[in-house]
Structures are given as structure tokens and as C-alpha cells.
Backbone atoms as SQL, in Angstrom:
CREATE TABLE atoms (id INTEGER PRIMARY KEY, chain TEXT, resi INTEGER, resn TEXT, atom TEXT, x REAL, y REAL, z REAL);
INSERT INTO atoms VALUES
  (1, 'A', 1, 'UNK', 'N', -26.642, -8.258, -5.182),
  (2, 'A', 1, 'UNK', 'CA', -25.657, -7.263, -5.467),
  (3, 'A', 1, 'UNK', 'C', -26.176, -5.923, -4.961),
  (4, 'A', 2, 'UNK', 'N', -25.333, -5.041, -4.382),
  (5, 'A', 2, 'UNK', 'CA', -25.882, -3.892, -3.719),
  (6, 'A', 2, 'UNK', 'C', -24.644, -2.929, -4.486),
  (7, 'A', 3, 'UNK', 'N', -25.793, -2.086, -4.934),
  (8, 'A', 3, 'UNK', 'CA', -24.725, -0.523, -5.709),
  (9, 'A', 3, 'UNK', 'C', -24.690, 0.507, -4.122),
  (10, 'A', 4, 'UNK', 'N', -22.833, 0.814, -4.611),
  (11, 'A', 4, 'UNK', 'CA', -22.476, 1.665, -3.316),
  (12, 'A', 4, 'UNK', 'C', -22.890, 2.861, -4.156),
  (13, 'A', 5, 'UNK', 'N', -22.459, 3.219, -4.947),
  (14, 'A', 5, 'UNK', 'CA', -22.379, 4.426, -6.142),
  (15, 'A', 5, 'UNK', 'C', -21.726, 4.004, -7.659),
  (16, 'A', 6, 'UNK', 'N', -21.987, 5.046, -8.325),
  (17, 'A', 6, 'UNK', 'CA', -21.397, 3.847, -9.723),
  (18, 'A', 6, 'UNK', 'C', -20.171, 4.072, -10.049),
  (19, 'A', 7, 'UNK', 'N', -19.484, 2.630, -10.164),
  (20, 'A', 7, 'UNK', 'CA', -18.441, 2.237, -10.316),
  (21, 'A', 7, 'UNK', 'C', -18.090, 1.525, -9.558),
  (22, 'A', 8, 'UNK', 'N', -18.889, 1.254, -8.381),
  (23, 'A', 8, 'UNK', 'CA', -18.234, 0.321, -7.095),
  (24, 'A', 8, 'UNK', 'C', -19.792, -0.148, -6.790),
  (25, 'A', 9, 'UNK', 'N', -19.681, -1.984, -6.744),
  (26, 'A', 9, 'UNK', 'CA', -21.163, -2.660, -5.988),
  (27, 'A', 9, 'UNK', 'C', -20.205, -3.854, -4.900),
  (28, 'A', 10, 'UNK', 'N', -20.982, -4.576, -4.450),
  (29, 'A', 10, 'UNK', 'CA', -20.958, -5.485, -3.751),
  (30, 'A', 10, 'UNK', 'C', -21.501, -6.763, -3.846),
  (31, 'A', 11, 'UNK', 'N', -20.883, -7.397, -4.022),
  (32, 'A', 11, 'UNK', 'CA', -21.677, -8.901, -4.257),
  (33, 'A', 11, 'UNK', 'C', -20.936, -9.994, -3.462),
  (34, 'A', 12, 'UNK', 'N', -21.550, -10.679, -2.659),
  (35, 'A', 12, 'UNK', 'CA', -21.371, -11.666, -1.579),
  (36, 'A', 12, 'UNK', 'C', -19.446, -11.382, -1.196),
  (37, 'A', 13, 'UNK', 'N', -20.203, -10.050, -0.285),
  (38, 'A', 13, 'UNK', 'CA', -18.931, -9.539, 0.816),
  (39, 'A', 13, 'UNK', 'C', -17.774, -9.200, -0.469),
  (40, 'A', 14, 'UNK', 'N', -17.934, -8.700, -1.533),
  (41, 'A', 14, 'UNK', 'CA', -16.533, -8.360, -2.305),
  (42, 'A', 14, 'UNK', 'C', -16.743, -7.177, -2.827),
  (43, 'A', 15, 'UNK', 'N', -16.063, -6.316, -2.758),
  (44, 'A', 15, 'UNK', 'CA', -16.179, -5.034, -3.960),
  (45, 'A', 15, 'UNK', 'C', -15.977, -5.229, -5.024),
  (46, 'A', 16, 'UNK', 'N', -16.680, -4.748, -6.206),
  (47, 'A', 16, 'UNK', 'CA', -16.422, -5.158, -7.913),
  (48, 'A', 16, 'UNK', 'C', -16.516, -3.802, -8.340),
  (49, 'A', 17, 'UNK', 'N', -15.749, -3.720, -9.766),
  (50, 'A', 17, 'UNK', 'CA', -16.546, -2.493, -10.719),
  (51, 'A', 17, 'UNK', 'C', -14.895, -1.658, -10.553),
  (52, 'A', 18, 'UNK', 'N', -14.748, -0.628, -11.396),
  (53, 'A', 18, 'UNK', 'CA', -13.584, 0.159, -11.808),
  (54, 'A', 18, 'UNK', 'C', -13.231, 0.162, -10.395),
  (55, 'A', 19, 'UNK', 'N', -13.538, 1.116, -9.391),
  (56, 'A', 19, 'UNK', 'CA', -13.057, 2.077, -8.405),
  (57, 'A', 19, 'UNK', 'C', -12.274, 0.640, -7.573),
  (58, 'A', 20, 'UNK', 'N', -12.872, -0.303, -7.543),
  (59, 'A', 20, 'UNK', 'CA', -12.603, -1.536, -6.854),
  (60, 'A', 20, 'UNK', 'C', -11.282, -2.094, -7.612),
  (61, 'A', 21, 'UNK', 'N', -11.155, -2.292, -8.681),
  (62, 'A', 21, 'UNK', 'CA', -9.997, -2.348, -9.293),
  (63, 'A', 21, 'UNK', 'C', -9.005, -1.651, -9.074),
  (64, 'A', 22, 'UNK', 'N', -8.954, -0.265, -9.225),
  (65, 'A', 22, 'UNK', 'CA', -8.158, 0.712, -9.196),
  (66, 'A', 22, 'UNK', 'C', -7.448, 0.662, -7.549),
  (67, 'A', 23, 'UNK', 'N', -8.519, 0.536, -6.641),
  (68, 'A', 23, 'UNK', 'CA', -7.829, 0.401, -5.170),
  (69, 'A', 23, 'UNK', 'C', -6.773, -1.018, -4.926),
  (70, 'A', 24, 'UNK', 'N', -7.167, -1.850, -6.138),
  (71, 'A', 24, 'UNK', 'CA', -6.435, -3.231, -5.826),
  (72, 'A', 24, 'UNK', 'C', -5.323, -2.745, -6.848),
  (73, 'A', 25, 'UNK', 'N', -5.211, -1.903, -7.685),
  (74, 'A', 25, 'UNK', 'CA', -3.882, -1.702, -8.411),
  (75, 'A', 25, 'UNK', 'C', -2.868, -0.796, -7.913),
  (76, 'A', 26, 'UNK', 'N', -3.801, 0.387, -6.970),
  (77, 'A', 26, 'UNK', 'CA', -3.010, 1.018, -5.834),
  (78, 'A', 26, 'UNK', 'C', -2.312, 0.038, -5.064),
  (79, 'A', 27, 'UNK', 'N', -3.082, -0.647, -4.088),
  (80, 'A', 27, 'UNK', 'CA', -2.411, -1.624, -3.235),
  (81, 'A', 27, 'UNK', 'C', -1.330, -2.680, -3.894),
  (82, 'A', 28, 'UNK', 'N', -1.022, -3.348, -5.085),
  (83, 'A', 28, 'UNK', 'CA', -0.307, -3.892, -6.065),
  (84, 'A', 28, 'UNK', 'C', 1.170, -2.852, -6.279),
  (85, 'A', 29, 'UNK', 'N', 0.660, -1.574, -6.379),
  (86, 'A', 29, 'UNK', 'CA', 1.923, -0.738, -6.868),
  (87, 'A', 29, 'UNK', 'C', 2.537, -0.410, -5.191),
  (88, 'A', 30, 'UNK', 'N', 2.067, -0.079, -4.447),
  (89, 'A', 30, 'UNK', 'CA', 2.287, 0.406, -2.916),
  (90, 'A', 30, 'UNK', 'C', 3.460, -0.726, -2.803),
  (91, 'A', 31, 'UNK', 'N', 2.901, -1.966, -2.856),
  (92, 'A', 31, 'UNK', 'CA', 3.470, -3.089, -2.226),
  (93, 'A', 31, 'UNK', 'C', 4.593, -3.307, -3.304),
  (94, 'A', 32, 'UNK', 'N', 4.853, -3.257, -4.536),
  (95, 'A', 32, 'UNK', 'CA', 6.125, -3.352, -5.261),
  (96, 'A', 32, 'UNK', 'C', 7.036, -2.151, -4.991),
  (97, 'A', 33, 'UNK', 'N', 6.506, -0.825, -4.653),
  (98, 'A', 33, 'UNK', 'CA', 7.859, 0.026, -3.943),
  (99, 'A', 33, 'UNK', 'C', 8.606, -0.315, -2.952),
  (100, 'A', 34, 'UNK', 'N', 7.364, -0.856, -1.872),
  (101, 'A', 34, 'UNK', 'CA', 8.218, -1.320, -0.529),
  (102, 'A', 34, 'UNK', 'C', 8.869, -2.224, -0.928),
  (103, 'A', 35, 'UNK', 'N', 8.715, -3.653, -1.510),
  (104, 'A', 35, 'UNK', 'CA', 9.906, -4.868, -2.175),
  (105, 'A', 35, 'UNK', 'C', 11.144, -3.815, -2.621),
  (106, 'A', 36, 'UNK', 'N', 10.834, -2.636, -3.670),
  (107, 'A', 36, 'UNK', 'CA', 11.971, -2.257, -4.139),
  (108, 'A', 36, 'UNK', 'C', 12.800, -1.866, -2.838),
  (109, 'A', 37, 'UNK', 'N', 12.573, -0.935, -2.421),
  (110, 'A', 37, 'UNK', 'CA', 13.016, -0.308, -1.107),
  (111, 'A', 37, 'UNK', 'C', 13.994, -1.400, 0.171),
  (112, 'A', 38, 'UNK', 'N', 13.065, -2.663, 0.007),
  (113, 'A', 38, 'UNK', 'CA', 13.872, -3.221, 0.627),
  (114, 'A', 38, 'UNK', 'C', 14.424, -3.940, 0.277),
  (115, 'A', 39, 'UNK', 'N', 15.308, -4.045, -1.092),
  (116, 'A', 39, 'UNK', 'CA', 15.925, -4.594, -2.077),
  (117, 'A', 39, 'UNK', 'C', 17.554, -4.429, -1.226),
  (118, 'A', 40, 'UNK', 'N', 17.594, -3.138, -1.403),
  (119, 'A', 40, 'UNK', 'CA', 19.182, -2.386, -0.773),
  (120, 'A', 40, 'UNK', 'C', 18.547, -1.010, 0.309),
  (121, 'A', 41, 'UNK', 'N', 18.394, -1.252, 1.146),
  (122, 'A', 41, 'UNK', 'CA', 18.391, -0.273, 1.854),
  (123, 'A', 41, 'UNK', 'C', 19.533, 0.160, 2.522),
  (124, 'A', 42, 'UNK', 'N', 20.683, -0.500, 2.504),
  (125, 'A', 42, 'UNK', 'CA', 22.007, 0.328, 2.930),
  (126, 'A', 42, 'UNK', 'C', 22.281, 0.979, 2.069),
  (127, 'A', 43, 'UNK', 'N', 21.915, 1.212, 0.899),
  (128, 'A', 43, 'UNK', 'CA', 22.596, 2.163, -0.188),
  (129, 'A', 43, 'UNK', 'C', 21.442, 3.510, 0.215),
  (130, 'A', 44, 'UNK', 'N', 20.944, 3.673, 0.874),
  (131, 'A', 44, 'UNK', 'CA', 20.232, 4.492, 1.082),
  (132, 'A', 44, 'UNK', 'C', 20.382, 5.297, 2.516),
  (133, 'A', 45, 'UNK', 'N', 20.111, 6.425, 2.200),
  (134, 'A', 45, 'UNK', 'CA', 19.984, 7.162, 3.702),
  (135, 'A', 45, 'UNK', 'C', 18.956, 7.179, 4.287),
  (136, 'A', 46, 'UNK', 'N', 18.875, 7.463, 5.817),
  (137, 'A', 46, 'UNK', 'CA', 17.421, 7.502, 6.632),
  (138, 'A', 46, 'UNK', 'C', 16.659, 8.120, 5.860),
  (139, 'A', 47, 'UNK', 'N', 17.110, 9.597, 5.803),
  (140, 'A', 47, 'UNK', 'CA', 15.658, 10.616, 4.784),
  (141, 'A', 47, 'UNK', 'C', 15.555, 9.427, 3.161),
  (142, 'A', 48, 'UNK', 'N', 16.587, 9.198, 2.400),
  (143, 'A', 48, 'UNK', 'CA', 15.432, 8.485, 1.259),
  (144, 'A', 48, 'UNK', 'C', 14.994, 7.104, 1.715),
  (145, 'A', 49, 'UNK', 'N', 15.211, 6.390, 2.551),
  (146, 'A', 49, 'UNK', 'CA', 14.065, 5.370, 2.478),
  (147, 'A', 49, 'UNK', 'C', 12.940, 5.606, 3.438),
  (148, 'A', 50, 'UNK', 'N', 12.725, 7.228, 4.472),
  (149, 'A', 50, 'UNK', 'CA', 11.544, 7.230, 4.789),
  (150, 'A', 50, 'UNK', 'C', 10.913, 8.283, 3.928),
  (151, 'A', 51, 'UNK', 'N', 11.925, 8.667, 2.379),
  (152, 'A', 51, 'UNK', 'CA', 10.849, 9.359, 1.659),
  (153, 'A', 51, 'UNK', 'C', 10.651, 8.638, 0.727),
  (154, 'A', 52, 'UNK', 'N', 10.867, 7.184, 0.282),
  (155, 'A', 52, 'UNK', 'CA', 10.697, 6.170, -0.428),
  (156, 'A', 52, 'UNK', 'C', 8.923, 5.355, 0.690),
  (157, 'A', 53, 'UNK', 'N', 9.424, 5.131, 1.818),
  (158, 'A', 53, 'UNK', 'CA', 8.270, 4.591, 2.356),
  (159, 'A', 53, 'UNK', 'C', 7.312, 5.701, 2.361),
  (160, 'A', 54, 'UNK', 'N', 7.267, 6.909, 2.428),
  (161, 'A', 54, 'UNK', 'CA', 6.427, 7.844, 2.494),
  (162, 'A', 54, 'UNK', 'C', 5.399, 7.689, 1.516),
  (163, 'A', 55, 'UNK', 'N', 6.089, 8.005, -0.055),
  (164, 'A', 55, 'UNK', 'CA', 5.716, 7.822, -1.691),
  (165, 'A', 55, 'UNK', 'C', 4.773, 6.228, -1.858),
  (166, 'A', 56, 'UNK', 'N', 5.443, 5.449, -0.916),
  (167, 'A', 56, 'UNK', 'CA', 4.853, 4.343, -1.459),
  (168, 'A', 56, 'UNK', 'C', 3.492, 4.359, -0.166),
  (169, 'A', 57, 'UNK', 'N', 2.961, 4.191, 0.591),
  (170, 'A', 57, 'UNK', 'CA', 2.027, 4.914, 1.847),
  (171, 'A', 57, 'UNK', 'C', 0.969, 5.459, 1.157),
  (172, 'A', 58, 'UNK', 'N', 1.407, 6.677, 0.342),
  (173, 'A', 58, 'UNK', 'CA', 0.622, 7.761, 0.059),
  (174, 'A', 58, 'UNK', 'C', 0.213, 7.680, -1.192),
  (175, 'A', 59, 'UNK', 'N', 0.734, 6.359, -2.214),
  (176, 'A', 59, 'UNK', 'CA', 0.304, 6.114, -3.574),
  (177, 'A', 59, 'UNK', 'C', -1.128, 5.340, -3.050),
  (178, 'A', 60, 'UNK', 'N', -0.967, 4.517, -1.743),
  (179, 'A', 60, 'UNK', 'CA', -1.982, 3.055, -1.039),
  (180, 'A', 60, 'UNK', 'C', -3.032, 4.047, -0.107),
  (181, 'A', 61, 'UNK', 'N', -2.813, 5.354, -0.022),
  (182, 'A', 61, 'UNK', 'CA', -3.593, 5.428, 1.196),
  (183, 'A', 61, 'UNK', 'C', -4.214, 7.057, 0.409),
  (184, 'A', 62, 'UNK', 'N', -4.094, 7.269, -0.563),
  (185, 'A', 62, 'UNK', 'CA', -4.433, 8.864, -1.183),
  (186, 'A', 62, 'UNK', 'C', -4.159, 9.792, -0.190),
  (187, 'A', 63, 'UNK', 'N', -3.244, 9.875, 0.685),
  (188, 'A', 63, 'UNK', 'CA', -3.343, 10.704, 1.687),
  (189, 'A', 63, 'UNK', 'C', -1.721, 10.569, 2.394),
  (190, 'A', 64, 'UNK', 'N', -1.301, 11.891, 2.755),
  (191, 'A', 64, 'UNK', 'CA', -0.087, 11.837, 3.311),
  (192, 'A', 64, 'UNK', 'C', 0.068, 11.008, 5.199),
  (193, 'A', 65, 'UNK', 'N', 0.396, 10.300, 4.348),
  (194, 'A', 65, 'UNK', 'CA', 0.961, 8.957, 5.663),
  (195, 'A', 65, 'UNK', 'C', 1.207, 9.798, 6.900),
  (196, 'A', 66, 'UNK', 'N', 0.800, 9.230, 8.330),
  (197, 'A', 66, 'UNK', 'CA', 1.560, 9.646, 9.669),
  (198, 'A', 66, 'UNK', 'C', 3.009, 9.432, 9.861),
  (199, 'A', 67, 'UNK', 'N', 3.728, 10.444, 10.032),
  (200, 'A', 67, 'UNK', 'CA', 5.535, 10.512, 10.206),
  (201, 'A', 67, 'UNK', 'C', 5.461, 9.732, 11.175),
  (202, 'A', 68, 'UNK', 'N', 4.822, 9.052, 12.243),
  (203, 'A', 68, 'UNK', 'CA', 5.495, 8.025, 13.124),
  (204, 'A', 68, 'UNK', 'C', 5.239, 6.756, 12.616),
  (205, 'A', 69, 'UNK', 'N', 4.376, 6.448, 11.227),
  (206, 'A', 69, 'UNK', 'CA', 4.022, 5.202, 10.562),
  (207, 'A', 69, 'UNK', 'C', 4.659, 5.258, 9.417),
  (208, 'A', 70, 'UNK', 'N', 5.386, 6.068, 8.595),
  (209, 'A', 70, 'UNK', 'CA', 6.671, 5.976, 7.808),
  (210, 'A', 70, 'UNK', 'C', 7.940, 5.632, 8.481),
  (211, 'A', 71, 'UNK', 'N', 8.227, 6.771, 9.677),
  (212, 'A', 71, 'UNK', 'CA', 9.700, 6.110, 10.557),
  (213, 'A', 71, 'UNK', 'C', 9.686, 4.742, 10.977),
  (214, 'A', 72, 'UNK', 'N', 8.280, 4.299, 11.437),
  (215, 'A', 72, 'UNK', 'CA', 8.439, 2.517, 11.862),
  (216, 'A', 72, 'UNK', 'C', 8.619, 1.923, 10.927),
  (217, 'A', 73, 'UNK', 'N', 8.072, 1.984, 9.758),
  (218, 'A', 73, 'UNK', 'CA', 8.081, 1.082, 8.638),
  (219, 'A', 73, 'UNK', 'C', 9.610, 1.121, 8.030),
  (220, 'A', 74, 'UNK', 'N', 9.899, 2.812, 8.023),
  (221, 'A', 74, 'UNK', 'CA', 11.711, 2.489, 7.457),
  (222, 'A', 74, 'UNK', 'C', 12.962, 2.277, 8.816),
  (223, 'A', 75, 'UNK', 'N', 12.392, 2.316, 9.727),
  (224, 'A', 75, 'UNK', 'CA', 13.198, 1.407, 10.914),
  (225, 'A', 75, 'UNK', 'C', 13.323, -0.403, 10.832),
  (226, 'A', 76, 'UNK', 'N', 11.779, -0.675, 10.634),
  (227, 'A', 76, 'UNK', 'CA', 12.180, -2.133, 10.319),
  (228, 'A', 76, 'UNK', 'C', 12.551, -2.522, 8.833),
  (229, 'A', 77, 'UNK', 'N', 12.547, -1.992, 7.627),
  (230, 'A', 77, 'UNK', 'CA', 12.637, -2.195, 6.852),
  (231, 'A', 77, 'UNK', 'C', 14.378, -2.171, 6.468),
  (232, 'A', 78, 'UNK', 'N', 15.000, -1.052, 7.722),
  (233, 'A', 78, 'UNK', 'CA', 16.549, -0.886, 7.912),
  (234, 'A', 78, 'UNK', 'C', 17.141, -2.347, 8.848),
  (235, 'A', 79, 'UNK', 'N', 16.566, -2.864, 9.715),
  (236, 'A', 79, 'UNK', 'CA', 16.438, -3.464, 10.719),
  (237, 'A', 79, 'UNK', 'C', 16.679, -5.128, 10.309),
  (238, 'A', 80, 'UNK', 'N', 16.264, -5.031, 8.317),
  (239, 'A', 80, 'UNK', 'CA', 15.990, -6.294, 8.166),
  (240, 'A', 80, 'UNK', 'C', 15.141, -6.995, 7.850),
  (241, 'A', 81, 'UNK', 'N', 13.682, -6.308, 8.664),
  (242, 'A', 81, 'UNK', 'CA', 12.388, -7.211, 9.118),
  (243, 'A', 81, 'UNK', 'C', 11.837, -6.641, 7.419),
  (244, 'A', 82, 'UNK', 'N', 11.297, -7.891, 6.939),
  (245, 'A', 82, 'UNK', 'CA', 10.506, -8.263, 6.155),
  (246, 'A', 82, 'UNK', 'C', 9.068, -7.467, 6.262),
  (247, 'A', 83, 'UNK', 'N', 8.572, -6.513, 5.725),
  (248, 'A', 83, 'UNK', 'CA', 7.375, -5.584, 5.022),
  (249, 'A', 83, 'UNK', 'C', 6.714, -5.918, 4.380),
  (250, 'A', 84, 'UNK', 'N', 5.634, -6.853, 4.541),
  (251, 'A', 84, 'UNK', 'CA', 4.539, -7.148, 3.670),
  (252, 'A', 84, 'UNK', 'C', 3.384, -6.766, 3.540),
  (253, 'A', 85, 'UNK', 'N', 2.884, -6.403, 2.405),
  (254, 'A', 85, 'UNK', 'CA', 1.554, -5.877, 2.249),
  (255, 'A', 85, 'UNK', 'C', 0.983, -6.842, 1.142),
  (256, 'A', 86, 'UNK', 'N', 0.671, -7.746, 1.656),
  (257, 'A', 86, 'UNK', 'CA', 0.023, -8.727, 0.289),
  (258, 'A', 86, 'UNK', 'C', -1.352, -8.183, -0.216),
  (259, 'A', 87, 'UNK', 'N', -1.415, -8.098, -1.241),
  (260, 'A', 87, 'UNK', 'CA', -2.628, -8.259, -2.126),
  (261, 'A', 87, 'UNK', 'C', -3.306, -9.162, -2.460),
  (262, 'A', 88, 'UNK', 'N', -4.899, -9.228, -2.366),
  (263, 'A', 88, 'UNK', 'CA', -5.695, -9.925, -2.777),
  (264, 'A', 88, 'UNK', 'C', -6.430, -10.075, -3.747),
  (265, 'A', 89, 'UNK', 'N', -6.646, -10.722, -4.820),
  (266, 'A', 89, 'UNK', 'CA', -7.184, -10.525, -5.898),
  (267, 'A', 89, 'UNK', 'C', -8.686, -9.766, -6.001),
  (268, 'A', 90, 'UNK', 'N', -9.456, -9.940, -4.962),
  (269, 'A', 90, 'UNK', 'CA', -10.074, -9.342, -4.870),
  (270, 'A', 90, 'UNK', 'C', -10.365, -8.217, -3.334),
  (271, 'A', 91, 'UNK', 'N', -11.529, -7.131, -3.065),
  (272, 'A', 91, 'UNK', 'CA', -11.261, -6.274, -2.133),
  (273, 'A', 91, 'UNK', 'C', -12.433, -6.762, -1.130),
  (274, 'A', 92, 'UNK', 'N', -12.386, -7.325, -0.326),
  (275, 'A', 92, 'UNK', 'CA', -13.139, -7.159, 0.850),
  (276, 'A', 92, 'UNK', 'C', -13.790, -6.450, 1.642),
  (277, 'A', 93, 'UNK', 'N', -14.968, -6.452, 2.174),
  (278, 'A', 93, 'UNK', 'CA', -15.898, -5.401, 2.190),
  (279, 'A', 93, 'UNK', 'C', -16.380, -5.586, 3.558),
  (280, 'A', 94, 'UNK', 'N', -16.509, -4.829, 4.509),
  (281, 'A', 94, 'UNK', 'CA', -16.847, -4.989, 5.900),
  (282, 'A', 94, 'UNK', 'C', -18.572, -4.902, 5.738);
């Protein structure tokens, strides 16, 4: 097991410990906005479902998303095409 800092270690290629959790409950909530979003996206206008994909981006990424990687995502998400961000029970570690 290797400590990154406390709250986050590593043990055979996985992240463990709070901070490691918390990024897998980010990624969990990210990925249930986009499902919502693409529930009805005709009831929606261009600006709210790329400020719906924006919100959900920036809950997964702590950081305000690139405007040409919100417009793609609510182009295909208008388009039809299926948006997946699956989650893994646990976080993988390069």
C-alpha cells in the first residue's frame, strides 16, 4: 500500500480512503444528471441543456468544462446518441 497524502493510498493499482470515495460519488452524481438530461431533451432549449451538461461536467471535473466539450456533448445528447459515463466501483490509478 503506498500513501499519496492522507485520505487517499493505493493498493494493487486502486485508489482507497475518503478523497477516493468522494471522486467516485462525484462521478456517480455527474453521470445521473446526464441520464436526467437525456430523459427529454426536446423540452429543453439549446442554452438549458448545454447549461444542464455544463453543471453536470463541472460537478465531475471541479472545474469549469471547455464550451466546445459541453456543445458536443449537448449536440449528441440532442441528436439522440446515448452519453455514457459509467462508474466503477472502484478508482483506478495510473
Amino acid at each position: 500500500m503506498t500513501l499519496i497524502e492522507d485520505g487517499l493510498r493505493v493498493r494493487n493499482g486502486f485508489a482507497e480512503g475518503p478523497l477516493a470515495d468522494a471522486a467516485l460519488r462525484r462521478a456517480a452524481r455527474s453521470g445521473q444528471l446526464l441520464d436526467e438530461l437525456q430523459e427529454c431533451p426536446d423540452a429543453m432549449t439549446d442554452a438549458e441543456l448545454c447549461d444542464g451538461v455544463s453543471r453536470a461536467l463541472r460537478g465531475f471535473m471541479q472545474r469549469q468544462p471547455h464550451a466546445d466539450q459541453v456543445y458536443g456533448i449537448a449536440v449528441q445528447i440532442r441528436r439522440g446518441v446515448r452519453v455514457d459515463r459509467p462508474v466503477a466501483g472502484r478508482l483506478a490509478c495510473a
